[in-house]
N, CA, C and O atoms as a Tinker XYZ file with bonds, in Angstrom:
   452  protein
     1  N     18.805000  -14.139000  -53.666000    73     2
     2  CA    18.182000  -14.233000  -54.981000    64     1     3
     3  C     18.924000  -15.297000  -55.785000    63     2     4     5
     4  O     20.152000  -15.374000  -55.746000    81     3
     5  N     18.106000  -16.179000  -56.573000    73     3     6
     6  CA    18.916000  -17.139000  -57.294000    64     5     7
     7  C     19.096000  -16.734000  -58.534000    63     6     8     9
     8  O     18.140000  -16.143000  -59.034000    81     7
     9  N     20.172000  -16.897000  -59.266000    73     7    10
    10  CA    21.080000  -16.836000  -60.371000    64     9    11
    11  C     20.877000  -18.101000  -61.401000    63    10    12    13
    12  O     20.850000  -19.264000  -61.000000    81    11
    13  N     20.752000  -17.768000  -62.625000    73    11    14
    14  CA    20.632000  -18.860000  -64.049000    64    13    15
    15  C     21.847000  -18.287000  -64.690000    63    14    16    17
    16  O     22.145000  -17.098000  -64.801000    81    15
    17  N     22.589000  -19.490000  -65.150000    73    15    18
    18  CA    23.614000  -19.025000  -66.052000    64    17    19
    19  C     23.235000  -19.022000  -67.407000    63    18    20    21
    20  O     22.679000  -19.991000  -67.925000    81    19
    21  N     23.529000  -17.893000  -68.060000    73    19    22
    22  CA    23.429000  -17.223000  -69.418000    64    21    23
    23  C     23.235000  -18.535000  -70.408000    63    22    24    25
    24  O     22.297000  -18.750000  -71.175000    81    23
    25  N     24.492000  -19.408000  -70.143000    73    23    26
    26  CA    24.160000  -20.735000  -71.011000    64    25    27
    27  C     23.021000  -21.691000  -70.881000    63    26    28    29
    28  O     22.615000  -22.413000  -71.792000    81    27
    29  N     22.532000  -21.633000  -69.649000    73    27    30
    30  CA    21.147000  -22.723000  -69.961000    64    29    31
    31  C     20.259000  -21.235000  -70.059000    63    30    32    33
    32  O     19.233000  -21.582000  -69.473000    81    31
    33  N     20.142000  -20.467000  -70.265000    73    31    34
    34  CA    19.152000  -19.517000  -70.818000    64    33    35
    35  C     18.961000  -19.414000  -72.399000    63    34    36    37
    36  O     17.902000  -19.409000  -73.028000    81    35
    37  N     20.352000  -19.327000  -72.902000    73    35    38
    38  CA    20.212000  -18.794000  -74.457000    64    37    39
    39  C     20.355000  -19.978000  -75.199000    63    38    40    41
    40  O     20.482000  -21.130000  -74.783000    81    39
    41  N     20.312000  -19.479000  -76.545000    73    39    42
    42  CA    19.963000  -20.743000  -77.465000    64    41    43
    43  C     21.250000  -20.411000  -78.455000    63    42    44    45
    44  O     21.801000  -21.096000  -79.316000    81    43
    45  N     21.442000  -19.351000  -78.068000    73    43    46
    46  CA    22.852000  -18.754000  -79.173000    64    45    47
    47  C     23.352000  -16.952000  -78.630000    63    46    48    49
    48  O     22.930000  -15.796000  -78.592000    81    47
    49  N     24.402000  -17.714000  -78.333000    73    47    50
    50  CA    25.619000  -16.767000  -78.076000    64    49    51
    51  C     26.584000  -16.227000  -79.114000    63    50    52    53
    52  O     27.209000  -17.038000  -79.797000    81    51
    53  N     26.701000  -15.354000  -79.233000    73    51    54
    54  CA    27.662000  -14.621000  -80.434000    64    53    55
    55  C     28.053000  -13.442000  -80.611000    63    54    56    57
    56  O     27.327000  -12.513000  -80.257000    81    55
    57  N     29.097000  -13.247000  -81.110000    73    55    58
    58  CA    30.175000  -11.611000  -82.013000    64    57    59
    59  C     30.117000  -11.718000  -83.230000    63    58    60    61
    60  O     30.146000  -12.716000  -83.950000    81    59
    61  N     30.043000  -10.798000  -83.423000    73    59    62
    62  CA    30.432000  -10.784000  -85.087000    64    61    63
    63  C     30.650000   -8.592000  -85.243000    63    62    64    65
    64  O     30.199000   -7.621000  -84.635000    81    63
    65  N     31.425000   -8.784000  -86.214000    73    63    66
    66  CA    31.605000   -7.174000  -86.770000    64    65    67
    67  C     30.514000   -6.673000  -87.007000    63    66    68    69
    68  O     29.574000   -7.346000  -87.430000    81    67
    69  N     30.427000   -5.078000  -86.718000    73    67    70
    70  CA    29.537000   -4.288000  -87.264000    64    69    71
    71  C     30.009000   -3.625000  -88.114000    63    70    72    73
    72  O     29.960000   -2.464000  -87.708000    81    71
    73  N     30.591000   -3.675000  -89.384000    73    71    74
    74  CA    31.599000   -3.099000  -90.126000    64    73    75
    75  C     33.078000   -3.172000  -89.216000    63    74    76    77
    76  O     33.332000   -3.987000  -88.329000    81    75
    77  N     33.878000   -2.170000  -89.672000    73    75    78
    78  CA    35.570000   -2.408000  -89.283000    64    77    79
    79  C     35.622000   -1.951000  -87.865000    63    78    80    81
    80  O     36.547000   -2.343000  -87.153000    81    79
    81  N     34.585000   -1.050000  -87.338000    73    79    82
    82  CA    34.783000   -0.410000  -86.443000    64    81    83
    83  C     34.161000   -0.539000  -84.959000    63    82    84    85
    84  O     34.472000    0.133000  -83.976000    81    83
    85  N     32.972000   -1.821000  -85.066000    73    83    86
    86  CA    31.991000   -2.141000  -84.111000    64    85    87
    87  C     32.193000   -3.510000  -83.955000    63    86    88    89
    88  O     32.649000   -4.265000  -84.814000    81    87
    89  N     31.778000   -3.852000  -82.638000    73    87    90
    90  CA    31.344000   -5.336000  -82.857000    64    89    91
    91  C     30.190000   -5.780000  -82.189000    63    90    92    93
    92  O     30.140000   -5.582000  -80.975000    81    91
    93  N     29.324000   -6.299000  -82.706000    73    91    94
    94  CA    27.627000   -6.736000  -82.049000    64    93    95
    95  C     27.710000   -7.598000  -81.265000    63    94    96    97
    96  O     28.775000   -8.184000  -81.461000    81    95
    97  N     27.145000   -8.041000  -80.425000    73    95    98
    98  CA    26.924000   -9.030000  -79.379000    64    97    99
    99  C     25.507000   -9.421000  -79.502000    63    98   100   101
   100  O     24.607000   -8.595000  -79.353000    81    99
   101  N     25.275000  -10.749000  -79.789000    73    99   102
   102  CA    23.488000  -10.880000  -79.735000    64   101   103
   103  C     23.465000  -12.429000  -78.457000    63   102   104   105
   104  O     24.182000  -13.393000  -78.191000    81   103
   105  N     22.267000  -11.879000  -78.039000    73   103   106
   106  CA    21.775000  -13.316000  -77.028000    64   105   107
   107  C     20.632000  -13.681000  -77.200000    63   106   108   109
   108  O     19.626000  -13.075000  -76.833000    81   107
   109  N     20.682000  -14.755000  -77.804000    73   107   110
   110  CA    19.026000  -15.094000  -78.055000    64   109   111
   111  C     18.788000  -16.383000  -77.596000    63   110   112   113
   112  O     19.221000  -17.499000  -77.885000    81   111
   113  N     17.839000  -15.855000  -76.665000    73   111   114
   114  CA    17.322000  -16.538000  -75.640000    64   113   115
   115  C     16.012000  -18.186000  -76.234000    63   114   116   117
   116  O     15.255000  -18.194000  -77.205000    81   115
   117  N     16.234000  -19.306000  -75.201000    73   115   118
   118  CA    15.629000  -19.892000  -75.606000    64   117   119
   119  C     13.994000  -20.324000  -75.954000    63   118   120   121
   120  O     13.441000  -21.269000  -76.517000    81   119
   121  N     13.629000  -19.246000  -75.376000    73   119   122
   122  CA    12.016000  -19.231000  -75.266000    64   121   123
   123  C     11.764000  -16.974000  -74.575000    63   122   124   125
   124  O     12.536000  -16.199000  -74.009000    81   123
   125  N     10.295000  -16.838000  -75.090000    73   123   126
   126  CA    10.131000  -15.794000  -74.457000    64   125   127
   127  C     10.062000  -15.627000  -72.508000    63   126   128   129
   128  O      9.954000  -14.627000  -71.798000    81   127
   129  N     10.184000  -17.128000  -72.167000    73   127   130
   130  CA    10.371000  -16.754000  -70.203000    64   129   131
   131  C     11.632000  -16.461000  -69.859000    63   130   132   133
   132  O     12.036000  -15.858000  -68.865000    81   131
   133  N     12.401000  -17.069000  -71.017000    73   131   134
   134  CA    13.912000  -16.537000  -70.253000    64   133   135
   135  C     14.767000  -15.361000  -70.980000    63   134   136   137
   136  O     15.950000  -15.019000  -70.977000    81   135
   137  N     13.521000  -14.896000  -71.630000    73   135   138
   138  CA    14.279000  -13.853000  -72.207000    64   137   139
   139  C     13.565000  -12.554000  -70.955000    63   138   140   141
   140  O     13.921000  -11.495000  -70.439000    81   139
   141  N     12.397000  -13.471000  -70.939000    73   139   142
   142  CA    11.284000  -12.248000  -70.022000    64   141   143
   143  C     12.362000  -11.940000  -68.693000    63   142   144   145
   144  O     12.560000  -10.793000  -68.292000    81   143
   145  N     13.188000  -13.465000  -67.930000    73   143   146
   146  CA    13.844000  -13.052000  -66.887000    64   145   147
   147  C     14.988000  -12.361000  -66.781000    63   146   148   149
   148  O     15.519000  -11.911000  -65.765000    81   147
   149  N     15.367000  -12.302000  -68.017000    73   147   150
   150  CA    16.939000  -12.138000  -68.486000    64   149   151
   151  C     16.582000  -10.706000  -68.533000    63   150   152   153
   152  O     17.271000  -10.045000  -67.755000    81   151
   153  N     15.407000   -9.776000  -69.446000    73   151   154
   154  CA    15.309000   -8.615000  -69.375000    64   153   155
   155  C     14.921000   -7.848000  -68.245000    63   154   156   157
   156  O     15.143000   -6.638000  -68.271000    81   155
   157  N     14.297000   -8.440000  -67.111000    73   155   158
   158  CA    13.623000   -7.938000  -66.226000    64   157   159
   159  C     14.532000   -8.382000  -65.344000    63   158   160   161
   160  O     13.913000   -8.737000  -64.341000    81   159
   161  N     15.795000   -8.559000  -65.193000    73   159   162
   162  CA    17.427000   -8.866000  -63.957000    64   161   163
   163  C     17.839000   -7.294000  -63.807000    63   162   164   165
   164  O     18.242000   -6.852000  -62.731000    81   163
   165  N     17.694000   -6.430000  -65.056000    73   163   166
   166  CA    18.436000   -5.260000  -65.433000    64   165   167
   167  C     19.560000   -5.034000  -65.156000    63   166   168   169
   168  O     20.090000   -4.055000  -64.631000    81   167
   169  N     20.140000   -6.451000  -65.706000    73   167   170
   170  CA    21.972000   -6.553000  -65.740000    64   169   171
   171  C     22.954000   -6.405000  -66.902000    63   170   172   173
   172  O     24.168000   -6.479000  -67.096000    81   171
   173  N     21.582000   -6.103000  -67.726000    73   171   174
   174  CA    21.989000   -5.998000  -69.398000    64   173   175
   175  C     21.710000   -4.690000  -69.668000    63   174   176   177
   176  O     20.646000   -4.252000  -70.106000    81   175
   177  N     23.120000   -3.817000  -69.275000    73   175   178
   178  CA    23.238000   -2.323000  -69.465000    64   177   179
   179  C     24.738000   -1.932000  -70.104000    63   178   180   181
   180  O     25.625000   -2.705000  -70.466000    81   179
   181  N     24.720000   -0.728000  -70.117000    73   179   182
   182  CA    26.194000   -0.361000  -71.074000    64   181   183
   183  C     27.796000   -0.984000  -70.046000    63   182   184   185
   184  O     28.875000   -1.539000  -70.256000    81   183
   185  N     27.029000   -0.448000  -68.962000    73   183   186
   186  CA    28.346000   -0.611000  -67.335000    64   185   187
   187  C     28.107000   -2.104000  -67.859000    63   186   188   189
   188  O     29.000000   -2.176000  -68.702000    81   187
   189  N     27.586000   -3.090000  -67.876000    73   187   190
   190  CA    27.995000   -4.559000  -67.752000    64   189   191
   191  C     28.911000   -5.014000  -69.015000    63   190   192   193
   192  O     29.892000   -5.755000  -68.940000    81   191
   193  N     28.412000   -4.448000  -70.132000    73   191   194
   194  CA    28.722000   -4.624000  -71.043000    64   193   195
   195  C     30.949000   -3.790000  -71.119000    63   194   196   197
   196  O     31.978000   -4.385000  -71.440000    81   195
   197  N     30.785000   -2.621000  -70.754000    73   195   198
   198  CA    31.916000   -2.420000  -70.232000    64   197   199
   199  C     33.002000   -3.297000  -69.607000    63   198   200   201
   200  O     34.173000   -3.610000  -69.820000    81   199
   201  N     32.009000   -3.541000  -68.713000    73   199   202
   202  CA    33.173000   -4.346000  -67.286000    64   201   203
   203  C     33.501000   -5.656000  -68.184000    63   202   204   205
   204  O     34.719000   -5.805000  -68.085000    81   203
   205  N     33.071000   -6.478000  -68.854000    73   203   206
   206  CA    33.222000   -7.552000  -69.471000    64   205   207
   207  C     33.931000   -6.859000  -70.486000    63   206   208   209
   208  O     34.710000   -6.355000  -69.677000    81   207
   209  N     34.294000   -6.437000  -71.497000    73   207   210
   210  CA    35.325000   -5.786000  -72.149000    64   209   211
   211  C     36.759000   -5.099000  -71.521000    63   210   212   213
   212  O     37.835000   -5.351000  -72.063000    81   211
   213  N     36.685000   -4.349000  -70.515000    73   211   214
   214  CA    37.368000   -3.753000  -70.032000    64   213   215
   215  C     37.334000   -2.708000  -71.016000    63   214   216   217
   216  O     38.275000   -2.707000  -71.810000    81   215
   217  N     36.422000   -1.783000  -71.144000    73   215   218
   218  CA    36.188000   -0.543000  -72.384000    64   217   219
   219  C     35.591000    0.950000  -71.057000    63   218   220   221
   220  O     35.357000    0.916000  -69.849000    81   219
   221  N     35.574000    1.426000  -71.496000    73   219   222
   222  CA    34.535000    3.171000  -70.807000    64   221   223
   223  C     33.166000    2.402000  -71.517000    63   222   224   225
   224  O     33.015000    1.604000  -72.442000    81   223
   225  N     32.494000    2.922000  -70.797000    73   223   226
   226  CA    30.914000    3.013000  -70.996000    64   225   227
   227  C     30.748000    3.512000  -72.048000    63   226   228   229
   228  O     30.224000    2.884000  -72.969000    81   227
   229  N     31.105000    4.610000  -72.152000    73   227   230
   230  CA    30.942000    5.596000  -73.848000    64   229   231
   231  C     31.394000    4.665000  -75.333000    63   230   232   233
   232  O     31.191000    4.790000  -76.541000    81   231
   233  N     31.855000    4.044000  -74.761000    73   231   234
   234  CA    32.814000    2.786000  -76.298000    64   233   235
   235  C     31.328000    1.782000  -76.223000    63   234   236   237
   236  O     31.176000    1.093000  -77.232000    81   235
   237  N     30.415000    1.660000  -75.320000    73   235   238
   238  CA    28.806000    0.820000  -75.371000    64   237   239
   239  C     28.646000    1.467000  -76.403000    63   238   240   241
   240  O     29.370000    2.463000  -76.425000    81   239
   241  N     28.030000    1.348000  -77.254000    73   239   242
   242  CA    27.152000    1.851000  -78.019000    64   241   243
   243  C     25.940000    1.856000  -78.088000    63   242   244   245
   244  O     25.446000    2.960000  -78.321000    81   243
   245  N     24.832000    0.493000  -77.896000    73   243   246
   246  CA    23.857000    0.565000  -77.062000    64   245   247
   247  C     23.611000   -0.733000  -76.406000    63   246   248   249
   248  O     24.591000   -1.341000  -75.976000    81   247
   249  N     22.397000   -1.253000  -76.268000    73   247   250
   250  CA    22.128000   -2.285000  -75.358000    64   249   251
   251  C     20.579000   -2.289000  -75.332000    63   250   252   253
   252  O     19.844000   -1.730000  -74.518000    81   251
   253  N     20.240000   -3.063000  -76.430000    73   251   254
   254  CA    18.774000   -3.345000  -76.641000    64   253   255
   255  C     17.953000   -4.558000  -76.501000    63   254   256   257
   256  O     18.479000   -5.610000  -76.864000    81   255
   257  N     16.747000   -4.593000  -76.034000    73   255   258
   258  CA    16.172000   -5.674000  -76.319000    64   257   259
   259  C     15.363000   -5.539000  -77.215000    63   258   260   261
   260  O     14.686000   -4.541000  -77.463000    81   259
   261  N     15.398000   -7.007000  -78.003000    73   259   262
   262  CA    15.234000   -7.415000  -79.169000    64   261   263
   263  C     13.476000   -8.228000  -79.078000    63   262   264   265
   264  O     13.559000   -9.365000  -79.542000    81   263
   265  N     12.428000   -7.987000  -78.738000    73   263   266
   266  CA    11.358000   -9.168000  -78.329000    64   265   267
   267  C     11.145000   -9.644000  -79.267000    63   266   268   269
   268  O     10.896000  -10.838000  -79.099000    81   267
   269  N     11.084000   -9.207000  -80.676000    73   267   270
   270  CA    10.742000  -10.100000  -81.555000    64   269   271
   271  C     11.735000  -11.525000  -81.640000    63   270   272   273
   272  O     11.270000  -12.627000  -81.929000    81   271
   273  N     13.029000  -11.301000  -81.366000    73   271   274
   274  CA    13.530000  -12.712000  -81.339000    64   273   275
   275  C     14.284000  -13.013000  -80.049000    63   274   276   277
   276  O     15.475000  -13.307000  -79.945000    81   275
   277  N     13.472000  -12.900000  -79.191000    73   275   278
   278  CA    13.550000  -12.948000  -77.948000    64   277   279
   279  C     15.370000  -12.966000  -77.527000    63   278   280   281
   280  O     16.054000  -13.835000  -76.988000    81   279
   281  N     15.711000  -11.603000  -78.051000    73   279   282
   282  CA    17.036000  -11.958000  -77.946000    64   281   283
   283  C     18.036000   -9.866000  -77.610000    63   282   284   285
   284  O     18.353000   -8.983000  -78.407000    81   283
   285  N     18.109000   -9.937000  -76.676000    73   283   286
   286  CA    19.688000   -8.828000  -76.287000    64   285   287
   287  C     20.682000   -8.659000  -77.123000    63   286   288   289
   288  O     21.487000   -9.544000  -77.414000    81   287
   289  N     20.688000   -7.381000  -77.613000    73   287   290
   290  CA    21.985000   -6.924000  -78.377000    64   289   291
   291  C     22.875000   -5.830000  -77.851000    63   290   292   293
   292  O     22.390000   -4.873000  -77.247000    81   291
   293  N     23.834000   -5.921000  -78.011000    73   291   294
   294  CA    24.616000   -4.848000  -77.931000    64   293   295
   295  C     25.849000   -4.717000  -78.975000    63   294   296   297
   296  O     26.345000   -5.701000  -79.523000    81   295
   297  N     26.348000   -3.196000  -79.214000    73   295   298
   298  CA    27.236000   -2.729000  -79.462000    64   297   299
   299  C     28.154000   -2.060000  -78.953000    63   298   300   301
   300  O     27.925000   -1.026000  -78.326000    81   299
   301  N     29.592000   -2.640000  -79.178000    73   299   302
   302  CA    30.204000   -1.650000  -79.001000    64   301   303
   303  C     31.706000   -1.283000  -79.935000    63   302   304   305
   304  O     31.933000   -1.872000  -80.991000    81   303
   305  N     32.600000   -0.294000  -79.397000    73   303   306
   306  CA    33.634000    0.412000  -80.347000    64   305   307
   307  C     34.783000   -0.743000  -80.668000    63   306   308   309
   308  O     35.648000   -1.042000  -79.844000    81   307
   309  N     34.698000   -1.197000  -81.650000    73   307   310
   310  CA    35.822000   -2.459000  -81.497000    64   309   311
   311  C     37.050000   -1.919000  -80.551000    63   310   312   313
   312  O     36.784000   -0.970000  -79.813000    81   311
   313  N     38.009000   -2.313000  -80.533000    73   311   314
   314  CA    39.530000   -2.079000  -79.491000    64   313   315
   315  C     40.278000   -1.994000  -80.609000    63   314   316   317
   316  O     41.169000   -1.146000  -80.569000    81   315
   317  N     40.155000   -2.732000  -81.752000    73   315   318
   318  CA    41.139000   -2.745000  -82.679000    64   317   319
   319  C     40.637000   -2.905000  -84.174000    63   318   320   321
   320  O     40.475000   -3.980000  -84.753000    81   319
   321  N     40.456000   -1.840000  -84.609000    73   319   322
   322  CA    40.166000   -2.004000  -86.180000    64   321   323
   323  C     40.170000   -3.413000  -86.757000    63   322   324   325
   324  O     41.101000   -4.167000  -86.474000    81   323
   325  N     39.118000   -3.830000  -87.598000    73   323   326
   326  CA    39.055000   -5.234000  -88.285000    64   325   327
   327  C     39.897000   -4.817000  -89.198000    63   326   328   329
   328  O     39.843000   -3.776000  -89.853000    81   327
   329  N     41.269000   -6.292000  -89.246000    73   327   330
   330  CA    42.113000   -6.283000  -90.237000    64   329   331
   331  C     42.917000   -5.341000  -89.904000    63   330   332   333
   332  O     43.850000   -5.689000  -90.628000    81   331
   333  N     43.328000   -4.343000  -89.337000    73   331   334
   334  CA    44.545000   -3.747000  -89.138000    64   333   335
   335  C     45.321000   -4.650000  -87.993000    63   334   336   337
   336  O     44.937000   -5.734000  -87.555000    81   335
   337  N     46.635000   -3.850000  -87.585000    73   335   338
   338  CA    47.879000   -4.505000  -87.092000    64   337   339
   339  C     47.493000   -4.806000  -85.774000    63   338   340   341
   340  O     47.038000   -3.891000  -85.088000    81   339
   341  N     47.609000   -6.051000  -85.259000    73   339   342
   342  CA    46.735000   -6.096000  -83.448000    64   341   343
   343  C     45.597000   -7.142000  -83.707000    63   342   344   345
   344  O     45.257000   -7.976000  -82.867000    81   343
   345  N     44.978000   -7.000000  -85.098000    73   343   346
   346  CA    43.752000   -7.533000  -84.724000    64   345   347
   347  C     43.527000   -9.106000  -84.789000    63   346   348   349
   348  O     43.165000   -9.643000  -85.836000    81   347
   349  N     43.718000   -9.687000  -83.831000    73   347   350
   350  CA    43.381000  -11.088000  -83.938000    64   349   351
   351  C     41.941000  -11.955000  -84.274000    63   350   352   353
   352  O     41.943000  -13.186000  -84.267000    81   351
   353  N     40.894000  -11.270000  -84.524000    73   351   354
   354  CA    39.562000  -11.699000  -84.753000    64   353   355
   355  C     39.515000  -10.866000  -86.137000    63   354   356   357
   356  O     39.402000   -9.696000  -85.771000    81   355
   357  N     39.540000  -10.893000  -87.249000    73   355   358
   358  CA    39.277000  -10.100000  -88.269000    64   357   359
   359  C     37.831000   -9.938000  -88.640000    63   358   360   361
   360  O     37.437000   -9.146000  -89.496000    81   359
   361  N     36.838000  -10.980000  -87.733000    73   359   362
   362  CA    35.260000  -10.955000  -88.573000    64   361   363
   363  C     34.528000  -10.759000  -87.128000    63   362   364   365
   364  O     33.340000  -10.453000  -87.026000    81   363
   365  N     35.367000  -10.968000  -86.074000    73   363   366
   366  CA    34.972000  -10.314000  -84.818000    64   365   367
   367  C     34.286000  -11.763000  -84.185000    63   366   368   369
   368  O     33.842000  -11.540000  -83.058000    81   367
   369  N     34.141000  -12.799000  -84.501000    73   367   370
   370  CA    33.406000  -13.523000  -84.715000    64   369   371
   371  C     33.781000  -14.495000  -83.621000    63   370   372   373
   372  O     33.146000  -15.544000  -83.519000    81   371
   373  N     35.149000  -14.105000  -82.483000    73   371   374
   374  CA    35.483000  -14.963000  -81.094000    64   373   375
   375  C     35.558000  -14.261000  -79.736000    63   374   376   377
   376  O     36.238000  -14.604000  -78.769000    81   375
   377  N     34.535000  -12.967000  -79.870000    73   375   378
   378  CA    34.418000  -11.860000  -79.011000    64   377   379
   379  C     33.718000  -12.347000  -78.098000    63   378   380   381
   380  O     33.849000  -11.741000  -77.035000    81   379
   381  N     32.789000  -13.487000  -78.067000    73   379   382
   382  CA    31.566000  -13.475000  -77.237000    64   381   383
   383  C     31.913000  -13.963000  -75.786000    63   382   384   385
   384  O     31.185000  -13.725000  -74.822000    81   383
   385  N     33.414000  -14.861000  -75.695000    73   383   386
   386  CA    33.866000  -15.889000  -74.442000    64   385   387
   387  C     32.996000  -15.164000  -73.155000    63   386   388   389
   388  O     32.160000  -15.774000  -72.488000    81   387
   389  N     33.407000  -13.605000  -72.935000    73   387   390
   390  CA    32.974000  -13.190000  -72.155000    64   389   391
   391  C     31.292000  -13.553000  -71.493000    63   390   392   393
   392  O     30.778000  -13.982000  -70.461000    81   391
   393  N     31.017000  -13.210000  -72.438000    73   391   394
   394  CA    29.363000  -13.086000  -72.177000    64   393   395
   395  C     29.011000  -14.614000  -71.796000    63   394   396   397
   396  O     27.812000  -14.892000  -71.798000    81   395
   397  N     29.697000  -15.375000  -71.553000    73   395   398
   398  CA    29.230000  -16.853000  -71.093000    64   397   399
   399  C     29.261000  -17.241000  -69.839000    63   398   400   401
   400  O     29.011000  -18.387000  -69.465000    81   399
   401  N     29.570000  -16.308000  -69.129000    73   399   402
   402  CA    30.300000  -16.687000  -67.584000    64   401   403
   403  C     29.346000  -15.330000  -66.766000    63   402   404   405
   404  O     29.612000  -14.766000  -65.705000    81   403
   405  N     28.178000  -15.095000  -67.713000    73   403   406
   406  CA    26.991000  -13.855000  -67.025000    64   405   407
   407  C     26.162000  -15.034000  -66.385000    63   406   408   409
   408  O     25.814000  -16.088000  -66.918000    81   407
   409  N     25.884000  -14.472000  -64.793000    73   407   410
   410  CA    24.565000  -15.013000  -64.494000    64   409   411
   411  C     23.661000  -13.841000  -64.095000    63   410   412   413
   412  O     23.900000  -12.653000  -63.879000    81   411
   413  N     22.348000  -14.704000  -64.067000    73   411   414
   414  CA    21.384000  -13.722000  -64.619000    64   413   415
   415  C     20.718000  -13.779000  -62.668000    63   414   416   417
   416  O     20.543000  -14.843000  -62.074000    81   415
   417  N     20.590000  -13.072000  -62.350000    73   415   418
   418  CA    20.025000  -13.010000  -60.484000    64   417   419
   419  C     17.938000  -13.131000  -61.272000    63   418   420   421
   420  O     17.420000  -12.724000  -62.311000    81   419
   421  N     17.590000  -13.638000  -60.465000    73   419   422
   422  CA    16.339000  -13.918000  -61.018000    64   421   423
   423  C     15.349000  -14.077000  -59.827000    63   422   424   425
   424  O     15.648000  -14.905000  -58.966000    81   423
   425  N     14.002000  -13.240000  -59.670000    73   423   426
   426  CA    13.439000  -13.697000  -58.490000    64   425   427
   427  C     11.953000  -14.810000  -58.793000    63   426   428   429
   428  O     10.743000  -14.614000  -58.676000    81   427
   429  N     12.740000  -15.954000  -59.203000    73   427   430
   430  CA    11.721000  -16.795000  -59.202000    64   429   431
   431  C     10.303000  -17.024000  -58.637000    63   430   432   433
   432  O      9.461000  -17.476000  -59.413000    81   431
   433  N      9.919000  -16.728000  -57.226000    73   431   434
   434  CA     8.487000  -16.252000  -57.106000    64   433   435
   435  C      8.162000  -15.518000  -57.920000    63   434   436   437
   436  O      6.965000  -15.802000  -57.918000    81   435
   437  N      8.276000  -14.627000  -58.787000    73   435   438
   438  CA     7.651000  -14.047000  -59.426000    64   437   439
   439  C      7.461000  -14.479000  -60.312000    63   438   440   441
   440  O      6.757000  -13.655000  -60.897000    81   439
   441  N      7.644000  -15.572000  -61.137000    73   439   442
   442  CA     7.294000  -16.265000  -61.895000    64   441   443
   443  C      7.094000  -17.693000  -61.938000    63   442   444   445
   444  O      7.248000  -18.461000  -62.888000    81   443
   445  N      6.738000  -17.916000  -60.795000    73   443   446
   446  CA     6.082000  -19.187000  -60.244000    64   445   447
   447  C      6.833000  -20.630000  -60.454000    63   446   448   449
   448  O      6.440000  -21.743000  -60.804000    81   447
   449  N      8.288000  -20.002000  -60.020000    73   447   450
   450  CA     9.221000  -21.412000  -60.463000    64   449   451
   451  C      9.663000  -21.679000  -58.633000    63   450   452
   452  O     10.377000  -22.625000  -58.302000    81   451
């Protein structure tokens, strides 16, 4: 099965805080086909989102797709309170590195590429 990397898929990659205690992850994809392939890989679950943190599954919070802006979110339990002692991102806002190095397995016959 062939693989697209996350970066020629999305149009914007990003973290940012969900208040002191969360931090969001959004992927918004560059058109509705690669969001269509990106959702239909079913690699965008709490376990992926985990393993790229190094967190428990239970610290996911969720893992949604977004169709109106053709774009994947997730939450999860920050590691370190925004602004307390430890925290090197205070707006959460350099969390995303991870999520750039996802490829997406894709079965192109099925969508006529």
């Amino acid at each position: 099965m062939k693989t697209l990397k996350i970066t020629d898929m999305a149009s914007v990659i990003r973290s940012k805080n969900s208040g002191p205690y969360e931090l969001t992850f959004d992927i918004i994809f560059k058109d509705r086909a690669n969001f269509q392939l990106a959702g239909s890989s079913g690699i965008f679950t709490n376990k992926l989102f985990a393993g790229l943190y190094g967190i428990k599954t239970e610290s996911v919070l969720n893992v949604v797709e977004f169709e109106q802006a053709n774009a994947i979110k997730a939450t999860i339990v920050r590691p370190v309170v925004s602004g307390s002692p430890g925290d090197s991102d205070v707006y959460g806002a350099q969390q995303h590195a991870p999520l750039l190095d996802i490829e997406v397995p894709v079965n192109m016959t099925a969508v006529g590429k």
